[in-house]
Every structure is written in structure tokens, then in C-alpha cells.
N, C-alpha and C positions, 0 to 999 in steps of 0.2 A: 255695599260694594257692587259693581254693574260689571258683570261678565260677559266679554262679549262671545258670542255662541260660534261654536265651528263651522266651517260652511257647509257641513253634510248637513246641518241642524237650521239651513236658512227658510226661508219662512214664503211664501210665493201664492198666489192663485191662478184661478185657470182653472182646465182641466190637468190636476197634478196628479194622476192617479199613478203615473210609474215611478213620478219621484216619490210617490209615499212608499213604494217596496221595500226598499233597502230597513226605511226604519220607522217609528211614528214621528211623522211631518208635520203633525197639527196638533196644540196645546188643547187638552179639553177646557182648562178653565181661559184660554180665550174665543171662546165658538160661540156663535148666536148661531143656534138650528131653530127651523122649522117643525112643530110636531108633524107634522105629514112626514117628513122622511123618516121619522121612528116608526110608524104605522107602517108606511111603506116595505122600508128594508131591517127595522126592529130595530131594539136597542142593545147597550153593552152584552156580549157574552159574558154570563156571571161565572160560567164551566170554565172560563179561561184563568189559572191563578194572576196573569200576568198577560202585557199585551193586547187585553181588550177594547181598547182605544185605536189600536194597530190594526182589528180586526174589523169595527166598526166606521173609521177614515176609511179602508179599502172598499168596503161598501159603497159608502157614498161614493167617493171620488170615484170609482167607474160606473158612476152614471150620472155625476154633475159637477158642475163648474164650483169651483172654490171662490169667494170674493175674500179677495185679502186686506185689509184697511193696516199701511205702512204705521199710522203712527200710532206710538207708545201707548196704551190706554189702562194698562195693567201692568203690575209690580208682580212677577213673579218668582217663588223662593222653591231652592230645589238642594241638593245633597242632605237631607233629612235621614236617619237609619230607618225608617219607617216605612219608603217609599220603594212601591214594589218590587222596582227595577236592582233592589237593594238586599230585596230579601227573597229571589231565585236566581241561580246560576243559572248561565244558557239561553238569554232570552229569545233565543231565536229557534228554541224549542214549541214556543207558543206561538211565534209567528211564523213558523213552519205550516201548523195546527190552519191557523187562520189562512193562508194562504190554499193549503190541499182543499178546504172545504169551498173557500170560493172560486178553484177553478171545478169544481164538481157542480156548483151549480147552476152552471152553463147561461152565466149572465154577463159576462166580459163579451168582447169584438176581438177580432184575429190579433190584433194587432196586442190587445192587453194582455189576452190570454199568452203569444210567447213573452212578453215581458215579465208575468207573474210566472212561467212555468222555469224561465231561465232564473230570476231568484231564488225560488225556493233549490230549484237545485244545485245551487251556491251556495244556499243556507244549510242543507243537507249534508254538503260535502264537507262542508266546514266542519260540523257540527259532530260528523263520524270523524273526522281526522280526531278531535277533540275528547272524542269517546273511546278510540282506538289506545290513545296518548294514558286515558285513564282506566281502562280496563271494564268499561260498563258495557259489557255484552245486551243489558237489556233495552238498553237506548239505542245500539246498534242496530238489534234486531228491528225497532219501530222504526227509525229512522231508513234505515234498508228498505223496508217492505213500503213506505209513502214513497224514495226516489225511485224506485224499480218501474211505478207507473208512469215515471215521467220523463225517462230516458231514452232513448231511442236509436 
């Protein structure tokens, strides 16, 4: 059966590095990279339970062009109970993660940097309403203490 995908989930090249913020924009099993850009900007975070792919597109994309080839060349299968996004609540706990360390490391342009600083404190706010809602004072407290440096 052929699903066709929501348009947050649309698929594009270019420099798409702000449309990657929101969520992961790019399929690992459809990418032909370069070893240089592993060397370069490193590979998956393995510290991240989840989102690691989230963290590694963000890389890239703010500092190179994406080529995107339209047609179909792979079959890909997904609602598995197995697959990450399945087996942590909050994903945007880790893309929170991924985002604070790459505006620390002072490799984005003016321009990325407020796009990724206004995300995450999207994702932040969200994220405590949702922890407020449940009572996890200890995901507050982290969460708090990452938006506090980016609010102003």
C-alpha cells in the first residue's frame, strides 16, 4: 500500500536547512553522502536515544546544498514497533539536545542561527506545557535551564 506523506514530510533540495528544524526532512536510507562530510562534521550521535539523524541533517544542511533526485528509487516501509520514534515519548526532547549544541557551536550565519534559536524555543515550550500537564518536575527543570539561554 503507497501512503502518500503529509506535506510537513515533503521532501525538497537546496539549501533546506530551516526546513529541516521543525522535524527530520531527510530519509537516511535514501542519502548518497560523501565520506568527506563525516570527517568533516562527524557522524550519527550514538549519546542520542533518538533523533540522531535530526542531529546529523542539521549539520550538514547548514553548510551544504541538499540534491534531491524526484524520482521514486526506493521502497520504503515504516510503522514497525521497533522503530525509534516508537519507542521514546517526546521526540523533541532529543531534538531540543541537537539543536542547543549546534547553536553553541558557533557554525550557523545570522540568519540560521535565529531560525534554529526560535525552534527550539518552540520546542521547549511545548515540551514544558507537556511536562507541566504530567507532572515531571525533572524534565522541567532541564528543559527550563536550555530555554533561559535563549530567551531574551
Amino acid at each position: 500500500m503507497q501512503v502518500n506523506p503529509k506535506n510537513k514530510h515533503e521532501k525538497s533540495g537546496g539549501f533546506i536547512f530551516e526546513k529541516c528544524l521543525p522535524l527530520c526532512a531527510i530519509s537516511p536510507s535514501a542519502v548518497l553522502i560523501h565520506r568527506e562530510l563525516f570527517a568533516e562534521l562527524g557522524m550519527f550521535d550514538e549519546s542520542l536515544p533518538a533523533c540522531e539523524d535530526y542531529d546529523l541533517w542539521l549539520r550538514i544542511c547548514s553548510r551544504y546544498p541538499v540534491l534531491y533526485v524526484k524520482e521514486k528509487l526506493l521502497r520504503k516501509y515504516g510503522g514497525h514497533e521497533d522503530q525509534l520514534s516508537k519507542q521514546h515519548w517526546g521526540m523533541d526532547r532529543f531534538r531540543i539536545v541537537a539543536l542547543h549544541r549546534l547553536l553553541n557551536e558557533d557554525a550557523l550565519n545570522e540568519s540560521q542561527k535565529t531560525a534554529a534559536k526560535e525552534m527550539l524555543i518552540t520546542k521547549c515550550k511545548i515540551l514544558i506545557s507537556g511536562a507541566e500537564k504530567r507532572g515531571n518536575e525533572e524534565l522541567l527543570e532541564q528543559i527550563r535551564s536550555i530555554l533561559v539561554v535563549y530567551q531574551n
